[in-house]
N, CA, C and O of each residue as an XYZ file, in Angstrom:
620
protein
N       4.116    -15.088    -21.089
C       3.472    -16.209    -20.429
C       2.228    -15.752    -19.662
O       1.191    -16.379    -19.881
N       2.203    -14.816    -18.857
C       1.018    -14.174    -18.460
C       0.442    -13.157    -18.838
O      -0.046    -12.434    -17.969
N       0.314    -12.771    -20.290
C      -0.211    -12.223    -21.230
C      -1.730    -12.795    -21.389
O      -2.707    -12.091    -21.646
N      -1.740    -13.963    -21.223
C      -3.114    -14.020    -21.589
C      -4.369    -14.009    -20.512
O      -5.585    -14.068    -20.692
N      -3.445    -13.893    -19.147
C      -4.180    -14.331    -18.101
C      -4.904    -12.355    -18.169
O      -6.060    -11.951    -18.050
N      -3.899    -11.765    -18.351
C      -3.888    -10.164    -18.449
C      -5.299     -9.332    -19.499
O      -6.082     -8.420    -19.231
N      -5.124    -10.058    -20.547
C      -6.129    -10.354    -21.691
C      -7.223    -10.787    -21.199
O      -8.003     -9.903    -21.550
N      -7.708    -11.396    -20.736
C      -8.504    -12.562    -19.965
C      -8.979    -10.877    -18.766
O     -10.042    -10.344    -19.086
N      -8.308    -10.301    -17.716
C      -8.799     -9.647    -17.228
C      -9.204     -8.713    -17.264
O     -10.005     -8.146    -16.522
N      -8.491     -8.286    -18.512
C      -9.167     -7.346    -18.932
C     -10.688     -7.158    -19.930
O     -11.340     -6.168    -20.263
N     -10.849     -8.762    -20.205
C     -12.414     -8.809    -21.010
C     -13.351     -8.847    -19.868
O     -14.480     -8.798    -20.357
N     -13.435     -8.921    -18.387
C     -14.057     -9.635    -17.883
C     -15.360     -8.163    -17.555
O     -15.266     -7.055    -18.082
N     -16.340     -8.539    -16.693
C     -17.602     -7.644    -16.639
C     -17.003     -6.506    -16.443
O     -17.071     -5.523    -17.181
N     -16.202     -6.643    -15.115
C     -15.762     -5.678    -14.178
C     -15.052     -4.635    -14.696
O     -14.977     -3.521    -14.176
N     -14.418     -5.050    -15.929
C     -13.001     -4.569    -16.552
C     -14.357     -3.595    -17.598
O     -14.613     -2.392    -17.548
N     -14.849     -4.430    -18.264
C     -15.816     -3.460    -19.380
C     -16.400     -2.362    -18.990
O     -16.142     -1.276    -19.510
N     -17.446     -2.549    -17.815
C     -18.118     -1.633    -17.301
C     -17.208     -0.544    -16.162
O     -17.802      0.249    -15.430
N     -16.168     -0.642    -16.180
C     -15.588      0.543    -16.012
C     -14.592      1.550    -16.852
O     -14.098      2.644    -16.578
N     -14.526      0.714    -17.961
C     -14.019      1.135    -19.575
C     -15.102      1.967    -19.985
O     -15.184      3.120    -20.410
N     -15.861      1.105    -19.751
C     -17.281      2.261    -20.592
C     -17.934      3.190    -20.005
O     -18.917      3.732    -20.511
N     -17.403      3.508    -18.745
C     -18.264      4.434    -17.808
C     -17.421      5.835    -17.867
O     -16.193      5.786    -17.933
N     -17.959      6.802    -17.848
C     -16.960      8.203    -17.932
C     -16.917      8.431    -16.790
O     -15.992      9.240    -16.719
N     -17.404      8.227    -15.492
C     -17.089      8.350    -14.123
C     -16.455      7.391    -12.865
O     -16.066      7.730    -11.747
N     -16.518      6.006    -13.538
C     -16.343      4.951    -12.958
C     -14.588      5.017    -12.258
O     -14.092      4.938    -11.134
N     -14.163      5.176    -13.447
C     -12.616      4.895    -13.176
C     -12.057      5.922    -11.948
O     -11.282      5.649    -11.031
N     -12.888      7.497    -12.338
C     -12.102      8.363    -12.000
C     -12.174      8.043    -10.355
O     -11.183      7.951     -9.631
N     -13.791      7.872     -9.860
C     -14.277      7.613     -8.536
C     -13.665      5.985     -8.189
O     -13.609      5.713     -6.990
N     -13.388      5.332     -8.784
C     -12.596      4.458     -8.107
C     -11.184      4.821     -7.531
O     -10.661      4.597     -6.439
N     -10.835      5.347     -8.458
C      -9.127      5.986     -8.282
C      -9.024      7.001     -7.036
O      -8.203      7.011     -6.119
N     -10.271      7.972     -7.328
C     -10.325      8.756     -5.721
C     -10.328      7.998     -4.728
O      -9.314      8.075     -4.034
N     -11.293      7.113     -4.325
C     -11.526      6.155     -3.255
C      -9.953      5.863     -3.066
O      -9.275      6.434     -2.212
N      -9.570      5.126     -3.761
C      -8.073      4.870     -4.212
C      -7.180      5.450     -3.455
O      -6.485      5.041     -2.525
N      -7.323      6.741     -4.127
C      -5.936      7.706     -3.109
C      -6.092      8.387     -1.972
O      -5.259      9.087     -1.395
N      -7.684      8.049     -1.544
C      -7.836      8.492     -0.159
C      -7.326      7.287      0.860
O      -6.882      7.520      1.984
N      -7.492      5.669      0.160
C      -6.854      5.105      1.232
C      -5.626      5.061      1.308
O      -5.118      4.540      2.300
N      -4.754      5.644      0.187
C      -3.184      5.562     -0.016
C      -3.186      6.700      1.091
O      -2.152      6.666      1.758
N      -3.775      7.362      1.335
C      -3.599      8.480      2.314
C      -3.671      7.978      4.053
O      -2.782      8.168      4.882
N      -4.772      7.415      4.243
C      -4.998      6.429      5.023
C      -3.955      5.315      5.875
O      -3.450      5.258      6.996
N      -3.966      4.562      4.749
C      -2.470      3.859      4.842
C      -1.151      5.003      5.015
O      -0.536      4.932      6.079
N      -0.819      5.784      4.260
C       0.293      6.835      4.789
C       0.024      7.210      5.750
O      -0.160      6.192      6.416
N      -0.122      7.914      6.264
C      -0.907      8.403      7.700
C      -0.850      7.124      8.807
O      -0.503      7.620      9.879
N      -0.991      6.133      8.909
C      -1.252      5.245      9.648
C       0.323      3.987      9.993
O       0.790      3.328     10.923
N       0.646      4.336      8.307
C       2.305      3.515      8.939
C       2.950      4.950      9.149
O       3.490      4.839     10.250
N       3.126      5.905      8.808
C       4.156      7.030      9.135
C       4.012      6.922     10.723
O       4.968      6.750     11.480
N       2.548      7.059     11.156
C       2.750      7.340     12.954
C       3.313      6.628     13.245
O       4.442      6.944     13.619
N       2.915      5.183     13.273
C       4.327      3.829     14.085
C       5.484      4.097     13.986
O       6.291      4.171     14.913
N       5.824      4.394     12.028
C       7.167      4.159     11.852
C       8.146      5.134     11.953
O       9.369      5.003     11.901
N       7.078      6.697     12.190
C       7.963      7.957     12.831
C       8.808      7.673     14.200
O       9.952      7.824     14.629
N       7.306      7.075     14.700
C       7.815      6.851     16.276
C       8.640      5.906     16.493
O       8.934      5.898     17.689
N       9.292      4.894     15.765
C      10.020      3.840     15.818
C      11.450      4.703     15.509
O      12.521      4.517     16.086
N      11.285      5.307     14.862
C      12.797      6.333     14.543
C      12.837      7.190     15.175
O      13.688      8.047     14.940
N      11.838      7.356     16.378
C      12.431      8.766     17.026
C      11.742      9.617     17.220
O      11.558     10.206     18.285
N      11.148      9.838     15.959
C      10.585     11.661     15.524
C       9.268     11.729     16.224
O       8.479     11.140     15.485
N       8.632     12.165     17.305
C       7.482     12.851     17.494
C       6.494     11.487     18.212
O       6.636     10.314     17.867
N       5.555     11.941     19.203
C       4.626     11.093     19.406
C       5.692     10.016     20.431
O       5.628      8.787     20.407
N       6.467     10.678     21.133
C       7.242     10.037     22.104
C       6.971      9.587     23.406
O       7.559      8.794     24.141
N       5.571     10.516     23.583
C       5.237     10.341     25.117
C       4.187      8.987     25.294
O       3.627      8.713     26.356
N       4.071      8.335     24.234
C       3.131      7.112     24.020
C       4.071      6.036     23.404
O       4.719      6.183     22.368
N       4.052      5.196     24.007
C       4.715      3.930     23.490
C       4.432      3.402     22.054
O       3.536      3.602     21.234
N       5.366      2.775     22.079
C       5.342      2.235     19.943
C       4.162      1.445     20.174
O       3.354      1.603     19.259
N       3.683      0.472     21.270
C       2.655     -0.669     21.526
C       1.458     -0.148     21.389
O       0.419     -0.481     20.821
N       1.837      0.789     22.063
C       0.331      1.423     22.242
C      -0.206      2.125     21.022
O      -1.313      2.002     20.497
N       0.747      2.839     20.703
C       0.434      3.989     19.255
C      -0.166      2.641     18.225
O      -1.316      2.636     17.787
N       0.713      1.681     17.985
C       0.690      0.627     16.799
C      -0.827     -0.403     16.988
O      -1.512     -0.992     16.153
N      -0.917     -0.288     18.305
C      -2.464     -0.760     18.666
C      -3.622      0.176     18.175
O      -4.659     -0.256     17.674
N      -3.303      1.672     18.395
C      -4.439      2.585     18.381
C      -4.710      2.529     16.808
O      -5.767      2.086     16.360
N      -3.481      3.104     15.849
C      -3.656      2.527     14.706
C      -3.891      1.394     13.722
O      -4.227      1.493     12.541
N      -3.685      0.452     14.333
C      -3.968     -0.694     13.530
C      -5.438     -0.775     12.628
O      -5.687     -0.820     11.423
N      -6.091     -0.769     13.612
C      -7.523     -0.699     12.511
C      -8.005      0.277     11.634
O      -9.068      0.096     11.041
N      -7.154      1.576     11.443
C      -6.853      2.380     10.147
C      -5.909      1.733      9.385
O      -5.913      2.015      8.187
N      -4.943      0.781      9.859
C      -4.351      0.161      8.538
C      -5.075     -0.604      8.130
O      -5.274     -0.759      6.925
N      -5.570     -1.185      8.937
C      -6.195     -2.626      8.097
C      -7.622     -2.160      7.356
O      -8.248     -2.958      6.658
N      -8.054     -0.833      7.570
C      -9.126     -0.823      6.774
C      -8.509      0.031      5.738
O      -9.216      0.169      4.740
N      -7.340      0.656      5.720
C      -7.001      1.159      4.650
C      -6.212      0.112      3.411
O      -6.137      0.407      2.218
N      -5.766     -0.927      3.932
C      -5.392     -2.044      3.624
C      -6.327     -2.450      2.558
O      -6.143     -2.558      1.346
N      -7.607     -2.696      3.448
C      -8.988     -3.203      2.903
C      -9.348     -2.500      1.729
O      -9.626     -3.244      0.789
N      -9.443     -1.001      1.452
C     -10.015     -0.010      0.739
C      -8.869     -0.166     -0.661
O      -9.263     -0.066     -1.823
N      -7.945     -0.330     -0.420
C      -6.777     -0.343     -1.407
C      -6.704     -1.232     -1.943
O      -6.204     -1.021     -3.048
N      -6.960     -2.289     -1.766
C      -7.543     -4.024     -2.503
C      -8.656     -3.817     -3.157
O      -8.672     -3.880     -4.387
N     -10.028     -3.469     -2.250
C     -10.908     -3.460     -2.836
C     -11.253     -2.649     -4.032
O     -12.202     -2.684     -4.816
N     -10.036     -1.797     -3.916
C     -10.153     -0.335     -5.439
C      -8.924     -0.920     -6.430
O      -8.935     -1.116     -7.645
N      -8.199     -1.059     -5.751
C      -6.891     -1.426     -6.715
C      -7.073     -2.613     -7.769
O      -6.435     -2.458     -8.810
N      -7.907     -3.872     -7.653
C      -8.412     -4.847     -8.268
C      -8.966     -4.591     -9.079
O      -8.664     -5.129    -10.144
N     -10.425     -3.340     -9.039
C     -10.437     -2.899    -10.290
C     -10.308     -2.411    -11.308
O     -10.660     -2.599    -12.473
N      -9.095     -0.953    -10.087
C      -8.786     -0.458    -11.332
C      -7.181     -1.322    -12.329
O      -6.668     -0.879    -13.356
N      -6.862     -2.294    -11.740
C      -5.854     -3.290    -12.375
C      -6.705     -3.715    -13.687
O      -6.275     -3.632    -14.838
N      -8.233     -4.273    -13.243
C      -9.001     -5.133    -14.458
C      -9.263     -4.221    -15.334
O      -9.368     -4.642    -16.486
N      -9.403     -3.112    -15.174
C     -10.405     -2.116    -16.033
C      -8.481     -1.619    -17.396
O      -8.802     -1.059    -18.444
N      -7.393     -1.789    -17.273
C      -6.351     -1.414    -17.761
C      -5.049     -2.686    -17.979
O      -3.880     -2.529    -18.331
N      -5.809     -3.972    -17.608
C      -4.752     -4.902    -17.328
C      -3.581     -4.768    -17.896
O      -2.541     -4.555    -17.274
N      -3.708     -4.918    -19.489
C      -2.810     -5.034    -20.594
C      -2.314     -3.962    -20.371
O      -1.214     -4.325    -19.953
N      -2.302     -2.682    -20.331
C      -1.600     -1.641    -20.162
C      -0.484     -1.894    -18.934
O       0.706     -1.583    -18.971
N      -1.137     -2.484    -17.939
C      -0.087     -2.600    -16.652
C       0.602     -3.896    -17.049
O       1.779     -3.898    -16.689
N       0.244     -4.925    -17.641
C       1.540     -5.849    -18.554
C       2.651     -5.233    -19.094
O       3.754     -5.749    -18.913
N       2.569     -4.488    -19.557
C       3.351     -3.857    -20.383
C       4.406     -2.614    -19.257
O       5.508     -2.179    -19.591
N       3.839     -2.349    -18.224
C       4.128     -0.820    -17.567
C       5.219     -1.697    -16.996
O       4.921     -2.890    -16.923
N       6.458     -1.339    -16.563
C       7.590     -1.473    -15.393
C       7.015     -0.533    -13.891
O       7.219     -0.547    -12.677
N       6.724     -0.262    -14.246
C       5.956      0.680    -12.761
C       5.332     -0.216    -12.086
O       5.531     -0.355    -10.879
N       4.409     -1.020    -12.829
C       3.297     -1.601    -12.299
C       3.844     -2.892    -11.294
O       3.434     -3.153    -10.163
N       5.071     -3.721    -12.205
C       6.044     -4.719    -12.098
C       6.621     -4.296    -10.564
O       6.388     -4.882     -9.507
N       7.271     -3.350    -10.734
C       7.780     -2.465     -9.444
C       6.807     -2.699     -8.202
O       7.098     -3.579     -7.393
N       5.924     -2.107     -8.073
C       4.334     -2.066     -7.327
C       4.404     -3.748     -7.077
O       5.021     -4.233     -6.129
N       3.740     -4.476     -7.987
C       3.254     -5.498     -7.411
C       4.193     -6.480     -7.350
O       3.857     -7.566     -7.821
N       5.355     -6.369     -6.860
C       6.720     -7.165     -6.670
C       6.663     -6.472     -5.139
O       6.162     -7.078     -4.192
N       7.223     -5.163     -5.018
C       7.034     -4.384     -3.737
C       6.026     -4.680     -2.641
O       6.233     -4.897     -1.447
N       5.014     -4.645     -3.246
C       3.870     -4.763     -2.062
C       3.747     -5.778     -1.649
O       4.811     -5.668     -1.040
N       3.385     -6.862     -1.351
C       3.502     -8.437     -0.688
C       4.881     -7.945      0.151
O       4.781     -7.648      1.341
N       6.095     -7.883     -0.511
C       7.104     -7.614      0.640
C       7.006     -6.543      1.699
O       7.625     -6.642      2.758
N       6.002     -5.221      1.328
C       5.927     -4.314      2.334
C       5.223     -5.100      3.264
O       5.788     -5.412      4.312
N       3.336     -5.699      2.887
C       2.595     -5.931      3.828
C       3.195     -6.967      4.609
O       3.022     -7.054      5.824
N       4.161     -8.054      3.683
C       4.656     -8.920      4.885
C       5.772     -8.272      5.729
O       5.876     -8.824      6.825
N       6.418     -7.513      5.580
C       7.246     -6.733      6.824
C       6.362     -5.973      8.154
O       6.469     -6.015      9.380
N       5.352     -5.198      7.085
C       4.564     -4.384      8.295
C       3.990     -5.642      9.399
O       4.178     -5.726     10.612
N       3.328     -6.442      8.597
C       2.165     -7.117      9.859
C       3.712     -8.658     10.533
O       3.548     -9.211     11.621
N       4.713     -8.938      9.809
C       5.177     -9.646     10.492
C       6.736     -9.281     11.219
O       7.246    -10.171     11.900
N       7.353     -8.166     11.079
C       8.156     -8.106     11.900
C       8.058     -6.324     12.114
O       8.891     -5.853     12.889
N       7.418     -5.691     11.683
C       7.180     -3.896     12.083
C       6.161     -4.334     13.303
O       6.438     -3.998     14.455
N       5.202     -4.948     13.068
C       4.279     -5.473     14.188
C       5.105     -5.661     15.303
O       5.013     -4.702     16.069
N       5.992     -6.657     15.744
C       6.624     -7.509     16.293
C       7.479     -6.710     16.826
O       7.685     -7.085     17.980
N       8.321     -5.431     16.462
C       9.078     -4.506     16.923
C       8.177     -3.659     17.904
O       8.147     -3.509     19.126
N       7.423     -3.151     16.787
C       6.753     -1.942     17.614
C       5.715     -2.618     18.721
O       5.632     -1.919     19.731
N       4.974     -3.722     18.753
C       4.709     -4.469     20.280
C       5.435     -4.745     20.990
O       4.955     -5.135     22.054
N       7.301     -4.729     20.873
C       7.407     -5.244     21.729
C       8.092     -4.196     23.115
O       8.520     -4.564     24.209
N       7.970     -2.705     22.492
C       9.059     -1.868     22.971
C      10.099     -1.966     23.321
O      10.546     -1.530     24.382
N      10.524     -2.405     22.704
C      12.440     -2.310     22.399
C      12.483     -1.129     22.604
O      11.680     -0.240     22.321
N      14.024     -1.097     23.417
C      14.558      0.375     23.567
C      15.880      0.123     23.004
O      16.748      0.958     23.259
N      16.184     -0.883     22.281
C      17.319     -0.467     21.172
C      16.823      0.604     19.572
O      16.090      0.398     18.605
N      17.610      1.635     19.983
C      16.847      2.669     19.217
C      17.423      1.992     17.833
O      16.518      1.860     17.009
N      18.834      1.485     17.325
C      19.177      1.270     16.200
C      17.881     -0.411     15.175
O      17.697     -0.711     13.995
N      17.474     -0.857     16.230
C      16.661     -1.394     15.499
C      15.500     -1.021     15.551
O      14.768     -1.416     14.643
N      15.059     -0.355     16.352
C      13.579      0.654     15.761
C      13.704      1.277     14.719
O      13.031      1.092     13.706
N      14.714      2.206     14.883
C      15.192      3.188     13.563
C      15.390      2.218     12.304
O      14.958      2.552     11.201
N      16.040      1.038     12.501
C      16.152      0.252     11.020
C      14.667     -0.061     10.620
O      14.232     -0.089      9.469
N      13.986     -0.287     11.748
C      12.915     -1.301     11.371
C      12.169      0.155     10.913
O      12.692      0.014      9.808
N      11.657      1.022     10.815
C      10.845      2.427     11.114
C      11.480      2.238      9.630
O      11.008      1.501      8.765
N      12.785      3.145      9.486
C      13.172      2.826      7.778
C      12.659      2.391      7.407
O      11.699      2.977      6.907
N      12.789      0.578      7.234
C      12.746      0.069      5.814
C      11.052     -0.182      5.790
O      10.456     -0.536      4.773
N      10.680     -0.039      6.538
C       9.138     -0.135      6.588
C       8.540      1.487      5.461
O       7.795      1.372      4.488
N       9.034      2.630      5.889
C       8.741      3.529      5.235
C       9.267      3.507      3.775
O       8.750      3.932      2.742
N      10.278      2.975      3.966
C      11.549      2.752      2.190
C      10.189      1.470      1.667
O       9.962      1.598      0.464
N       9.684      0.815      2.055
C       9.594     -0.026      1.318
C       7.643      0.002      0.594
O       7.139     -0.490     -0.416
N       7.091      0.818      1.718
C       5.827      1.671      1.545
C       6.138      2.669      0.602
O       5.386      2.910     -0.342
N       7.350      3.350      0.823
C       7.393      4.766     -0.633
C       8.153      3.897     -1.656
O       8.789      4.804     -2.193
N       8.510      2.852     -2.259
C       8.083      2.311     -3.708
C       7.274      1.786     -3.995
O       7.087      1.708     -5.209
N       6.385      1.164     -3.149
C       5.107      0.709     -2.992
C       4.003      2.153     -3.616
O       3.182      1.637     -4.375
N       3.858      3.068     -3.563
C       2.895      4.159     -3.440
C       3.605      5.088     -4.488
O       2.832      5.714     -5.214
N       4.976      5.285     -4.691
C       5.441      5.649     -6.209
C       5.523      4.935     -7.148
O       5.328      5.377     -8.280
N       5.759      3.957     -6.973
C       5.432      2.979     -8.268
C       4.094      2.863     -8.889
O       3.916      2.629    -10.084
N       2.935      3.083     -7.792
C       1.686      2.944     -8.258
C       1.393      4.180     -8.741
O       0.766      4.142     -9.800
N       1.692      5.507     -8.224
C       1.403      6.661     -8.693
C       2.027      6.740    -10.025
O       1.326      7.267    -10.890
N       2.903      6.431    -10.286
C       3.828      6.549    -11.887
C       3.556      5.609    -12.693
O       4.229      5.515    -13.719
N       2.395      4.589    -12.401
C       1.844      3.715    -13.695
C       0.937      4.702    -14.295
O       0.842      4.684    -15.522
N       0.309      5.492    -13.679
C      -1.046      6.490    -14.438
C      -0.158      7.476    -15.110
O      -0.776      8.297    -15.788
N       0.923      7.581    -15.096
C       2.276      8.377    -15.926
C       2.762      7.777    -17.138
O       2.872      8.444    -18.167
N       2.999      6.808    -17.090
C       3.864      5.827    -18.399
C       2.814      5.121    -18.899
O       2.989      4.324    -19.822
């Protein structure tokens, strides 16, 4: 059923001219995994500190404030790369279960992070068992998010 929409994105400018470029793809994909880095780096600090580990002498509010605008521009960088390199391979990621994985995953990560990981870590709770849950599934749900995408360029 959405085969053709896939087809369709993959004819489009965006999709060609990075098919046909021998450098295009690769420098998108870098950009790419520097913000996957970005983004890692930026939920690990909150969601370390929500479980415990390290960066204790600063509050979750505060830490989750200082970082925020490395997520959201790593957020930003990962849309703005990931879109093309989706168009430039569509049909291939129709076909991938990896990809399925990924973009099923992600909407549920970003809506956990910005609507209830937010909401924890502003509010400093000192119930450690729901920091620690919330710190988890925030990280559980970012590492199938970021392996799933790494293992479509695999299959």
């Amino acid at each position: 059923m959405l085969l053709p929409f896939f087809e369709w994105c993959e004819s489009t400018v965006i999709a060609s001219t990075i098919q046909n470029s021998l450098w295009l793809f690769p420098v998108i994909e870098a950009v790419h995994l520097l913000g996957l880095c970005l983004l890692g780096g930026s939920i690990l600090l909150v969601d370390l500190r929500l479980m415990g580990f390290g960066l204790t002498r600063q509050s979750a509010s505060e830490l989750n404030r200082q970082v925020r605008p490395w997520l959201l521009l790593a957020v930003i960088v990962m849309i703005t790369t990931g879109v093309p390199l989706f168009l430039s391979e569509a049909i291939k990621c129709y076909y991938n279960r990896s990809f399925w994985v990924k973009i099923t995953t992600l909407p549920l990560a970003l809506a956990f992070t910005f609507l209830v990981r937010n909401r924890i870590a502003n509010s400093d709770s000192e119930t450690a068992y729901i920091n620690a849950a919330t710190g988890a599934t925030s990280v559980a749900l970012w590492f199938v998010v970021a392996a799933a995408g790494r293992w479509i360029g695999f299959s």
